[in-house]
Legacy VTK file of the C-alpha trace (Angstrom):
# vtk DataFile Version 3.0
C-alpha trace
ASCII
DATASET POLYDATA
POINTS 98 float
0.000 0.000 0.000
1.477 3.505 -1.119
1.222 5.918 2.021
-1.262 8.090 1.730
-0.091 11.534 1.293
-3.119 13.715 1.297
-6.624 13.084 2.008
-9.621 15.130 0.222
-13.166 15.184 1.419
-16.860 15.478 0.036
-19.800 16.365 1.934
-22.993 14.033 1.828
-26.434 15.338 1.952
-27.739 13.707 5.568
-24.206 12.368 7.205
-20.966 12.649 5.638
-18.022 10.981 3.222
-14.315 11.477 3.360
-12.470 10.518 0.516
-8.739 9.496 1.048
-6.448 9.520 -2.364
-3.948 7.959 -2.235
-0.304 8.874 -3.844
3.128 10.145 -3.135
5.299 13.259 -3.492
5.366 12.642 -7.382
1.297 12.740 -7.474
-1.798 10.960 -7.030
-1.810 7.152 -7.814
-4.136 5.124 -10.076
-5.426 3.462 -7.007
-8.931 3.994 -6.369
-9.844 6.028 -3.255
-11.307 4.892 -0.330
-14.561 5.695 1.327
-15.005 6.548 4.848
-18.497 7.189 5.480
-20.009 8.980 8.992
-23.421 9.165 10.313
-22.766 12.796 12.115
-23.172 16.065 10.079
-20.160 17.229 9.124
-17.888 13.779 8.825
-15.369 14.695 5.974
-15.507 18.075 6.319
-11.713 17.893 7.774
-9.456 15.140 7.112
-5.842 14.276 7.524
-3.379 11.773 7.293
-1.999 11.208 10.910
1.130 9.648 10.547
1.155 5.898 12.219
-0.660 6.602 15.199
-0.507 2.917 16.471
3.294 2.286 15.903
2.483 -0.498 13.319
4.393 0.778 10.368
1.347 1.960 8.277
-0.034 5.829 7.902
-3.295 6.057 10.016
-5.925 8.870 8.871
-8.216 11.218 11.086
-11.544 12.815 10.487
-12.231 15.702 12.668
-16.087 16.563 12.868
-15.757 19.818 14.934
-19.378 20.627 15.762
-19.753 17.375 17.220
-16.890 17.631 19.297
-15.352 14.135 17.887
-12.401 12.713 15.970
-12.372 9.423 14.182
-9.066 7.921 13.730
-9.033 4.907 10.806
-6.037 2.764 10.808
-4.273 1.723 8.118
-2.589 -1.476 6.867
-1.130 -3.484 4.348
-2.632 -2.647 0.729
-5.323 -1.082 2.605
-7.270 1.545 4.785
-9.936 0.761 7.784
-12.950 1.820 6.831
-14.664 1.366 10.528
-12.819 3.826 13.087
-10.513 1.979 15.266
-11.232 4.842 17.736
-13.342 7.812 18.481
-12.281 10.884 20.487
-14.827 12.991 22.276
-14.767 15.877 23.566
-17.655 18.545 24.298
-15.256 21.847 23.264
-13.534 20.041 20.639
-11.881 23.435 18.835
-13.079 24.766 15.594
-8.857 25.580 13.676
-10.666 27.155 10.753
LINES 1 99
98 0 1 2 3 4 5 6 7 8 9 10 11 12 13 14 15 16 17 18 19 20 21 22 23 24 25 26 27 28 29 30 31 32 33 34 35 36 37 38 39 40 41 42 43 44 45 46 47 48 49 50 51 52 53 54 55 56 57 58 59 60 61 62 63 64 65 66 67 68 69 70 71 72 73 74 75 76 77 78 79 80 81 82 83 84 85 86 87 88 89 90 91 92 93 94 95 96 97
């Protein structure tokens, strides 16, 4: 699995969708991107490739949903990216960075 280098999102009309490209520092790959899809309003709205959160040797992406005060981290893995969230962070002040 290439490292994903940049992730791009795309609202949805009731929930949300995150889009994650993948590619490298020469461009974006052939490779189909994967869906991460939320049930809170906003999911996708910021997105981010987290470097390997877990320590297992594979790039890990967050999804920040602001509003909602929550951050879903996916993992990744070999030839692939978690589309369930291996882990949710809550908090009720969760900042707004935009």
């Amino acid at each position: 699995m290439r490292r994903a280098s940049s992730a791009r999102s795309a609202s949805a009309a009731s929930a949300g969708l995150a889009r994650v490209c993948y590619g490298s520092t020469s461009g974006l790959g052939a490779r189909a991107p994967t869906e991460l899809v939320g049930a809170v309003s906003g999911f996708g709205r910021d997105v981010a490739a987290a470097g390997d959160v877990d320590g297992d040797g594979y790039e890990d992406v967050v999804v920040g949903v602001p509003a909602a005060g929550r951050a879903y981290v996916f993992r990744g893995a070999a030839g692939r990216l978690a589309t369930t969230a291996a882990w949710v962070l809550e908090h009720p002040r969760l900042p707004d960075c935009r």
